[in-house]
C-alpha positions in Angstrom: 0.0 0.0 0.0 1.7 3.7 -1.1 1.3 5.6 2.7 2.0 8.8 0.6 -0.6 8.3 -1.9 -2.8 7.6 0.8 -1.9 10.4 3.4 -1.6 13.0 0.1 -5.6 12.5 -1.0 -6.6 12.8 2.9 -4.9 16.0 2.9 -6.6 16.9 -0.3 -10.2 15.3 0.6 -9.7 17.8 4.2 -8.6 21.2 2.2 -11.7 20.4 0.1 -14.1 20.6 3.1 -12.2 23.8 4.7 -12.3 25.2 1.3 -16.7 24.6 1.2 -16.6 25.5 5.0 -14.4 29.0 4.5 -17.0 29.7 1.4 -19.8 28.9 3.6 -19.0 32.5 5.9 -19.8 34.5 2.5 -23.1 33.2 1.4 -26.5 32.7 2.2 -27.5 29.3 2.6 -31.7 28.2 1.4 -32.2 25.2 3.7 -30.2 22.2 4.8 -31.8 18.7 2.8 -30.2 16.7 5.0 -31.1 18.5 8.3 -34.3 18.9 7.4 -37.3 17.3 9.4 -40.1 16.9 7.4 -38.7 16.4 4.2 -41.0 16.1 0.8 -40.9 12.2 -0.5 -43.7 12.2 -2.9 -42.1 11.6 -6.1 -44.1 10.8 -8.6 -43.8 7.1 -9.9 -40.3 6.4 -8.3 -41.9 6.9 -4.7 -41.1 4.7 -2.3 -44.0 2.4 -0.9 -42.7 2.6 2.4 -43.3 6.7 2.1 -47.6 6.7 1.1 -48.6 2.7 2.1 -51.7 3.2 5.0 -49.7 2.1 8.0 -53.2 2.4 9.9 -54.2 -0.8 9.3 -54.5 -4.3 11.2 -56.5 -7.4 10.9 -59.7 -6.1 8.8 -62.5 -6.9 11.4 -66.3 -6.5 9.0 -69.0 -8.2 11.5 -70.8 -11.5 10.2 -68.6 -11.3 6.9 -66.6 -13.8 6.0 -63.5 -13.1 2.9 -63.6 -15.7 0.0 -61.0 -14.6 -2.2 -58.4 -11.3 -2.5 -57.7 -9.8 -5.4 -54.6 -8.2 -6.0 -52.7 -6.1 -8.7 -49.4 -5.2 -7.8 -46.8 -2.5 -9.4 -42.9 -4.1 -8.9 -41.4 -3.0 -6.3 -38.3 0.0 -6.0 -36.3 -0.8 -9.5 -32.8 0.2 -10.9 -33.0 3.0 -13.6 -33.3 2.0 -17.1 -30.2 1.6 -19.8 -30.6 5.3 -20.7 -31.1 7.0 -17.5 -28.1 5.4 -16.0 -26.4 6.6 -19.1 -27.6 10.0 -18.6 -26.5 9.8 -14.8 -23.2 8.4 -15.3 -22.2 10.9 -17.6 -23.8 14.0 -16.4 -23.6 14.1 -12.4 -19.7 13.5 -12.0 -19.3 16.7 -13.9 -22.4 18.6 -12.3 -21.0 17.7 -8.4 -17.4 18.7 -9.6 -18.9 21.9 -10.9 -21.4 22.8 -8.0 -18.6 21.8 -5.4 -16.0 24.6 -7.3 -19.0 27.1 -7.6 -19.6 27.2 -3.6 -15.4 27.5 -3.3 -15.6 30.5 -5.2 -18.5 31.7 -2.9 -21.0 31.3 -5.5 -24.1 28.8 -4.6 -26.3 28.5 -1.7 -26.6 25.2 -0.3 -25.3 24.4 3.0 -22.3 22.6 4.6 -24.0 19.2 5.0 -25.3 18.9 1.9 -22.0 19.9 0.5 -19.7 17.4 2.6 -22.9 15.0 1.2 -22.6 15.4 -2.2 -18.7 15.5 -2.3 -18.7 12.4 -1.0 -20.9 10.5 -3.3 -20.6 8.3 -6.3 -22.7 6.6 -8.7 -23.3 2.8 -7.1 -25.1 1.8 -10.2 -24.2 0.7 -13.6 -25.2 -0.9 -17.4 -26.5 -4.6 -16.4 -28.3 -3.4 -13.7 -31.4 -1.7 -15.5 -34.6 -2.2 -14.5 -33.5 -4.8 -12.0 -35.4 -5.0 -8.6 -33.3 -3.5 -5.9 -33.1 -5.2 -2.5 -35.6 -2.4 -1.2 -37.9 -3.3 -3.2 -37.3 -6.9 -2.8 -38.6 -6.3 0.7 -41.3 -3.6 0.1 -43.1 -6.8 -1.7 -42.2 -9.4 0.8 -43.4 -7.1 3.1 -46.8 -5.9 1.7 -47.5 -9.8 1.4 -46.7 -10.3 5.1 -49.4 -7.6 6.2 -52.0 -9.0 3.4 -51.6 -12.1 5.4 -51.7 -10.9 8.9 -54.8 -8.8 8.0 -56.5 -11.6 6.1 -55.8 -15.1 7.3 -59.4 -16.7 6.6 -57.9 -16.9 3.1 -54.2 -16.4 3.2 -53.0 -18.2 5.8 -54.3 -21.3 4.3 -52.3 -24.3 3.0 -50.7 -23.6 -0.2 -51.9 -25.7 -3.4 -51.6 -24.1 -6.8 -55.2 -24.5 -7.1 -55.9 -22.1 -4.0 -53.6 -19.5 -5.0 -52.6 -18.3 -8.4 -50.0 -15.8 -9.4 -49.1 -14.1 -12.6 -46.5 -11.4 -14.0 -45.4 -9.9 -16.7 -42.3 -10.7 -18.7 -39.6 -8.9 -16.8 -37.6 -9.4 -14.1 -38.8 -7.0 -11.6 -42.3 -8.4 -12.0 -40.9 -11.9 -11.7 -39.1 -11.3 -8.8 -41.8 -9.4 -7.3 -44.2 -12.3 -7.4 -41.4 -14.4 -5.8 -40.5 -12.1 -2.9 -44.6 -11.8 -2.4 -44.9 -15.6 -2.1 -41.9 -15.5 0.3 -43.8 -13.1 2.8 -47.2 -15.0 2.5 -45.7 -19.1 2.7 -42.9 -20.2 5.1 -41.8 -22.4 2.0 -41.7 -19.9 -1.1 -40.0 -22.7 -3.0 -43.4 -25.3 -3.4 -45.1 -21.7 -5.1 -46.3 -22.6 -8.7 -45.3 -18.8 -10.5 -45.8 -20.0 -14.1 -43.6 -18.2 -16.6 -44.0 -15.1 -18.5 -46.3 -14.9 -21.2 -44.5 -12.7 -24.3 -48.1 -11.6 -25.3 -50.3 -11.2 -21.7 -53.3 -9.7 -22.8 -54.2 -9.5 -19.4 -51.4 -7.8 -17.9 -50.2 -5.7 -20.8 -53.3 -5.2 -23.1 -51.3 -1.9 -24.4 -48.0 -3.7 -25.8 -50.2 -5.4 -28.1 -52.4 -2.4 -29.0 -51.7 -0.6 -32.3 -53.8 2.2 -32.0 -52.2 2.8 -28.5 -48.7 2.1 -29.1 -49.0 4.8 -32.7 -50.5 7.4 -30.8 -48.2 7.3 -27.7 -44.1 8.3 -29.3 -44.0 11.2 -28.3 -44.2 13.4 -24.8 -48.0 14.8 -24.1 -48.8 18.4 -25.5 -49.5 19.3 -21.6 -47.1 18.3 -20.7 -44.3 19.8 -22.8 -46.0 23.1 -22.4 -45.6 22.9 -18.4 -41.7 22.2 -19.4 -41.2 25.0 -21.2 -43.6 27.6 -19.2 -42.9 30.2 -17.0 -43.3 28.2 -14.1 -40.5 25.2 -15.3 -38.3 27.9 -16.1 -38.6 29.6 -13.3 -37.5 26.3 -11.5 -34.4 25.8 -13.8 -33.2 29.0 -13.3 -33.6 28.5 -9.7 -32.1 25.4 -8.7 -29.1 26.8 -11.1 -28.3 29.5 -8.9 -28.9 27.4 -5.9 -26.2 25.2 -7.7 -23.7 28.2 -8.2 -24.1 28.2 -11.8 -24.0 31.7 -13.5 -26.0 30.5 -16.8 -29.2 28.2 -16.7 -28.8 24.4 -16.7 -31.1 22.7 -19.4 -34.2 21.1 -18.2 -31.9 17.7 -19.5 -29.9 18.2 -16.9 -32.3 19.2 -13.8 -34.3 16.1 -14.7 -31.2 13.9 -14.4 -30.4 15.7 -11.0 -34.2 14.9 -10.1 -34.1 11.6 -11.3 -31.1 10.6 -9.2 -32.5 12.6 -5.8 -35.8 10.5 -6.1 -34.2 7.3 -7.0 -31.1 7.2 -4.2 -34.4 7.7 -1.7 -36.2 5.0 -2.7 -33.1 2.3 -2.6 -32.6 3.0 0.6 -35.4 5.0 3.1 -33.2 5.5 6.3 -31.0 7.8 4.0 -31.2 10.9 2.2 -29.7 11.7 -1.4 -27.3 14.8 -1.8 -28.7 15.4 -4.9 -32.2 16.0 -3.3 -30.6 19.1 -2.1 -31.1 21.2 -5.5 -34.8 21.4 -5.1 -36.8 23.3 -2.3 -40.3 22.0 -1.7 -42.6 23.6 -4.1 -39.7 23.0 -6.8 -40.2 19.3 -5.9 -44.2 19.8 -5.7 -44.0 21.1 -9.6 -41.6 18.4 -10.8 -44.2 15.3 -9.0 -47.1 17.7 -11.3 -45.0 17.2 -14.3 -44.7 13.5 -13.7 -48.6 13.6 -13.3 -49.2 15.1 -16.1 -47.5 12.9 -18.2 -49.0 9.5 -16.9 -52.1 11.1 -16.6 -52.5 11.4 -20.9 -49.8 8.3 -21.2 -52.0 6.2 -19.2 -54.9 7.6 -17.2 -57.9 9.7 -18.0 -56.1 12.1 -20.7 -56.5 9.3 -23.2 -60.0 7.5 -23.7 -57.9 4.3 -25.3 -56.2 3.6 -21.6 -59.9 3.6 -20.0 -60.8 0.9 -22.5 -57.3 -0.8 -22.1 -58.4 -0.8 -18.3 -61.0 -3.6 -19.6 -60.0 -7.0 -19.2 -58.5 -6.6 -15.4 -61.8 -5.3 -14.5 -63.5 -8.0 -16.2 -61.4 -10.4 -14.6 -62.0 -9.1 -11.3 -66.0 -9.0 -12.2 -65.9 -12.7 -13.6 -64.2 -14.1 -10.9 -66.0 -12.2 -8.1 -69.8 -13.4 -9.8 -68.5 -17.0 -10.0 -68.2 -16.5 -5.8 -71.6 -14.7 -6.1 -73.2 -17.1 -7.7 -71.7 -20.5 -6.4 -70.8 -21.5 -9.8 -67.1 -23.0 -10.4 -64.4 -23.2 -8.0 -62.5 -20.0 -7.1 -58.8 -19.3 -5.9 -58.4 -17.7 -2.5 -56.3 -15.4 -3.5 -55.5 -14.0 -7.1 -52.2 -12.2 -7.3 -50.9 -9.9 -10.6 -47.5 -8.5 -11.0 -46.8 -5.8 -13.5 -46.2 -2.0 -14.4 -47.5 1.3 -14.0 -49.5 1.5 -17.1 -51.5 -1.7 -16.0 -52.5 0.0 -12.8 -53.4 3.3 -13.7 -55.6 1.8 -16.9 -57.0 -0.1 -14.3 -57.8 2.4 -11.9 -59.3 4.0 -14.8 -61.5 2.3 -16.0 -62.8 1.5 -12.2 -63.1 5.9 -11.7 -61.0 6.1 -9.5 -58.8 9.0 -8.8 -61.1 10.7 -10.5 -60.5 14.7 -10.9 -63.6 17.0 -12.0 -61.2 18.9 -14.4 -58.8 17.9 -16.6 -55.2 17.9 -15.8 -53.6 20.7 -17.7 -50.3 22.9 -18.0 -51.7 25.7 -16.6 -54.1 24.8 -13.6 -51.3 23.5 -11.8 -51.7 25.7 -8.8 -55.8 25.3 -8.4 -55.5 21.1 -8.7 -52.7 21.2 -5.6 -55.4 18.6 -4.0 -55.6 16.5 -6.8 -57.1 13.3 -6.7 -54.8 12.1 -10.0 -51.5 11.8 -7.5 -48.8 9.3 -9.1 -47.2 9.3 -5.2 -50.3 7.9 -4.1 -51.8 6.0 -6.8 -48.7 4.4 -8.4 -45.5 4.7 -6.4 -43.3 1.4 -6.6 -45.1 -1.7 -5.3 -48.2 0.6 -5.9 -51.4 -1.7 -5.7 -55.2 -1.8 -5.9 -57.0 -4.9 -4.0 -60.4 -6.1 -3.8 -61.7 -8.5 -1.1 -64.8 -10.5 -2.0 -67.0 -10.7 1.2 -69.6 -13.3 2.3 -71.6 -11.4 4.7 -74.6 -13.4 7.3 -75.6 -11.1 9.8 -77.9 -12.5 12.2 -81.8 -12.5 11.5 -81.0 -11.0 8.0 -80.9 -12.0 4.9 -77.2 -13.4 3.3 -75.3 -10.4 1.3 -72.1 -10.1 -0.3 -70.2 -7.3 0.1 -66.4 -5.3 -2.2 -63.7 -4.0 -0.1 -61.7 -2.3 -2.6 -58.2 -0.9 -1.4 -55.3 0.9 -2.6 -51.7 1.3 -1.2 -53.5 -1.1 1.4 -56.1 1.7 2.5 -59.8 2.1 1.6 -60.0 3.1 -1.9 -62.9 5.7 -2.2 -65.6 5.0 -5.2 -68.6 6.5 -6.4 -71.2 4.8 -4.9 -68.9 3.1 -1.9 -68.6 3.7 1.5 -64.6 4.0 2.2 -64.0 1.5 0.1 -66.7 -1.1 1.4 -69.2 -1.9 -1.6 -72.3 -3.6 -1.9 -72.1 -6.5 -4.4 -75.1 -5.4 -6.2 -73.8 -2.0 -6.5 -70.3 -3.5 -8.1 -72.0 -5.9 -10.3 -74.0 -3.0 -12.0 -71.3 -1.3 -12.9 -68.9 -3.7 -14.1 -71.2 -6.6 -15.9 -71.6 -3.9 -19.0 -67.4 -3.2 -18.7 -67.3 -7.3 -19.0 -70.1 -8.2 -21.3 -68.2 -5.2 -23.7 -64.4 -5.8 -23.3 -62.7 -6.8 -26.3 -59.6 -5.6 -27.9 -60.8 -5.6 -31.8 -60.2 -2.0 -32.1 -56.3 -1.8 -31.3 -56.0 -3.0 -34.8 -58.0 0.3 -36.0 -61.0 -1.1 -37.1 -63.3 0.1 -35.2 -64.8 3.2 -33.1 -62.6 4.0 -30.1 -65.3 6.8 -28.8 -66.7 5.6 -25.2 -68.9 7.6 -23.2 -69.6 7.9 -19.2 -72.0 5.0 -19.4 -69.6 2.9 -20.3 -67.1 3.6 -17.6 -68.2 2.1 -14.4 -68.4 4.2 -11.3 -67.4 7.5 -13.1 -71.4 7.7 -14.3 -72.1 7.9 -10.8 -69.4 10.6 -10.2 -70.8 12.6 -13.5 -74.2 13.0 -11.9 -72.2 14.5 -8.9 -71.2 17.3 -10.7 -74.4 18.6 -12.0 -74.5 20.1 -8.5 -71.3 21.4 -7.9 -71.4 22.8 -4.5 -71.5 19.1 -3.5 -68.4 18.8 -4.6 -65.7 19.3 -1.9 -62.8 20.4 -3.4 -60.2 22.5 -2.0 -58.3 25.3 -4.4 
């Protein structure tokens, strides 16, 4: 070992730090990210689970009701970047930390000494061959999430396992493969006996819009909405912020804040006890306007912006319907629990086409600041491990006639519907709405053949949320 060497970059690493300390005396300072208490984690679709789940909950006590089957559709859990993103990372934020580290030794820049000492000491810890892989934090948000499921309903999941009882599904990737292992791990002491069938290459099911041609040529390029909130005042206004923040005398590009934003989100995710330097660039409404941005663009990529991802919602919720009147009607034998593994698109197509997070106005560039309550949240709809559950319900109350009952849930709290009651719905009520969605779900016009216009009778629950708004002062709403 060269002492020398050794001893000669300590004395370097330690003039550094006096150098960013000695600046410090000559410039104001915004905040410190890493001191800070209660710091903003929503980030869009690279959230952490751990950050939004409903912690609230125990074993789900619903008097004289018995669960017959769960039924679950679950995002992958916390993932590496993909192929470019890492590209962009490594070859951007070496350069940009050198840079923003020089700018506060020349006394220009106002973060603060901790997030300095934090950023000088950090390095990229991920690399090409690791995109898209599941990260061990998200190995354990799904292992996890399973566990609770389990705790909360054992009528149906703490049962022996046959493949018969339980089936399982994912899509053909290895973050949704993965995630339906690490799910059976937290719900069977031997994970190993689990039957988790391959990958389909074509899953209908699970990815209706990979096979979709009328989806896939309409969605190359970025939403009009949301390239207009890019390159509006209030975007630029960001840029030109966090670049002075940063030291920098001339704007970054918006390239290069999204790379910055991209690697702040992601380092919180992999690992929740610690905080990312990078974080640091962004003050809280800077961060509130990049998770809009991200909204925006799953909400016309693959929510309510787009009529084809309602329809492409279709065969999920006609699954779930299917499998739920077979129950209902005592006709076939039924799984105990039904678990899917796949991507954001699914979810948010499904949740879709179910109305739920639902806004009364459309999501737009500019009507950012009066949707700040917005129910179309990508934190909370769609973070990693995001999920949406339904828990079929044979209820026998005493002196009353049987009734079956919907618990529908989301990030494993009550998922509010038209027509619900905190997420409990009647059977009757549920039926009504999605018999049509079933009865009508077929894919023959991805190929372009036919009409793609639908209308609010054909979405369930959102009919019931149109009449609402014929009276609007029932809506509560808060600008």
């Amino acid at each position: 070992m060269d002492t020398s060497r050794t001893t000669t970059a300590a004395l370097m690493a330690l003039a550094a730090t006096l150098a960013l300390l000695a600046g410090a005396l000559a410039r104001d300072t915004d905040y410190c990210y890493q001191d800070e208490s209660e710091k903003y984690l929503l980030f869009a679709s690279k959230t952490a689970y751990e950050f939004v789940r409903d912690s609230r909950r125990g074993a789900e006590i619903l008097p004289h009701c018995t669960p017959l089957q769960v039924w679950w559709l679950n995002r992958h859990g916390t993932r590496y970047p993909g192929k470019s993103t890492i590209k962009s990372m490594a070859e951007k934020l070496p350069g940009l930390r050198d840079s923003i580290l020089t700018n506060h030794q020349e006394r220009s820049g106002r973060l603060c000494d901790a997030d300095l000492e934090a950023l000088q000491q950090w390095k990229l810890t991920v690399s090409e061959g690791q995109e898209n892989v599941l990260t061990p934090a998200g190995e354990q948000e799904l292992f996890l999430t399973a566990k609770r499921l389990s705790d909360r309903f054992p009528e149906v999941l703490k049962l022996p396992y046959t493949s018969s009882r339980y089936k399982f599904q994912h899509t053909d990737s290895q973050r949704t493969q993965e995630s339906a292992r690490q799910f059976a791990r937290g719900l069977f002491t031997d994970a190993d006996v689990v039957n988790i069938p391959p990958a389909d290459k074509k899953d209908l099911l699970l990815q209706p819009y990979t096979e979709c041609k009328v989806w896939l040529e309409g969605d190359k390029s970025d939403p009009p909405e949301w390239r207009k909130l890019v390159e509006g005042s209030l975007m630029q206004s960001l840029i030109a912020n966090v670049s002075s923040r940063l030291g920098f005398r001339s704007d970054l590009k918006f390239v290069d804040v999204d790379t910055i934003y991209d690697m702040c989100r992601f380092q919180e995710a992999w690992d929740v006890q610690k905080t990312s330097p990078w974080c640091a660039a962004f003050n809280k409404d800077e961060l509130k306007l990049l998770e809009y941005a991200e909204d925006l663009r799953y909400y016309y990529k693959s929510g309510y912006g787009d009529e084809k991802n309602v329809k492409l919602g279709c065969p999920l919720a006609k699954d779930l319907y299917e499998r739920f009147n077979a129950l209902a009607t005592g006709q076939g034998e039924q799984p105990a629990g039904v678990f899917y593994f796949a991507h954001s698109s699914t979810l948010h197509m499904l949740q879709s086409r179910l109305g739920a997070f639902r806004d009364p106005w459309t999501l737009r560039a500019d009507n950012y600041q009066y949707l700040r309550q917005r129910a179309w949240r990508i934190s909370l709809m769609g973070s990693f491990a995001g999920n949406l559950g339904a828990v079929f319900y044979k209820c026998a109350p005493p002196g009353e006639p049987e009734s079956k009952q919907v618990l529908f849930l989301a990030g494993e709290g009550p998922l509010d519907l038209p027509g619900c009651k905190v997420g409990l719905c009647t059977w009757e009520h549920v039926k009504q709405l999605l018999e049509p969605v079933a009865q009508e779900c077929n894919l023959d016009w991805c190929e372009g053949n036919g009409a793609t216009t639908i209308t609010a009778a054909h979405l369930p629950f959102v009919a019931a949320l149109l009449l609402a708004l014929t009276s609007l002062h029932e809506i509560v709403f808060e600008l």
